[in-house]
N, C-alpha and C positions, 0 to 999 in steps of 0.2 A: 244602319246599312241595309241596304235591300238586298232579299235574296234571288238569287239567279233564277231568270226567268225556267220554269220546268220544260225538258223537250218530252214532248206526247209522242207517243207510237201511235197510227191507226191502221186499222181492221175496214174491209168496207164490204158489206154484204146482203143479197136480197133477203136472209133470216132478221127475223126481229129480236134480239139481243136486249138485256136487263142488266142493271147497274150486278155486277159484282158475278156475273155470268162467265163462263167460260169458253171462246174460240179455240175449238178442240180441230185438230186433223181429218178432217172429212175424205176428198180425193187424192190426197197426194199423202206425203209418211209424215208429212210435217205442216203445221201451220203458220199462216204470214203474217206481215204486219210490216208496215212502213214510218217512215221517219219522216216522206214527202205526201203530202194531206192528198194532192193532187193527183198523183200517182193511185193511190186507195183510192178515188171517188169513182175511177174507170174498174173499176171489180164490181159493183152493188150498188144500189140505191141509199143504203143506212152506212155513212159513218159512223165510225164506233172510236175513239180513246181507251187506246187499252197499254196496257205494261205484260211484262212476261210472268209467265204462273213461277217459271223459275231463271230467276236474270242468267246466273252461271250457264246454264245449262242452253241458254236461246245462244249467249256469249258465242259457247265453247260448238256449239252444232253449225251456228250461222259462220265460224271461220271454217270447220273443216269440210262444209260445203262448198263454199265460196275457192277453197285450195283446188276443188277440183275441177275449178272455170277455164276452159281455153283462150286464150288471148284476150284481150284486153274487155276487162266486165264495162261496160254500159253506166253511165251513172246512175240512171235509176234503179240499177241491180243493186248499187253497193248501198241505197238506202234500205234496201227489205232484209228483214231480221225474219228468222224462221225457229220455229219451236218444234219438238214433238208432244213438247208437256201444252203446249199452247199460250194462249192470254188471256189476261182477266180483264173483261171488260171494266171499264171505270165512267166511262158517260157518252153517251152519245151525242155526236159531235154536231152542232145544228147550226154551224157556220154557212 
């Protein structure tokens, strides 16, 4: 049986990032990262595949952010996932 294709988050940034690096919160209290590849390639030049430093925690921040959205979120908001702990890079994406 095969197993389920993995879904990647990415990061996308003019910084140059290294496998197992970490996208920490720079201007805003929290860092981003997407689910739509497309979406990240309009932020930076470098795609990055990353995962969250702490899944619970990107979870539990990106809903009670998102609770505080006025009227109806935009679909490409409801793909970005947001940290304070960040993400750890895993590869850069050279799609």
């Amino acid at each position: 049986m095969a197993e389920p294709s993995r879904q990647f988050l990415y990061h996308a940034s003019n910084t140059d990032f290294s496998s197992g690096d970490v996208v920490r919160p720079v201007n805003y209290k929290h860092a981003f990262a997407t689910k739509d590849k497309s979406l990240a390639k309009e932020y930076g030049k470098n795609v990055y595949k990353v995962e969250p430093v702490d899944q619970e925690e990107a979870n539990s921040y990106t809903a009670s952010d998102n609770s505080k959205w006025v009227g109806d979120m935009p679909e490409d908001a409801k793909s970005v996932i947001k940290s304070e702990k960040g993400f750890k890079v895993i590869d850069k994406d050279n799609d």
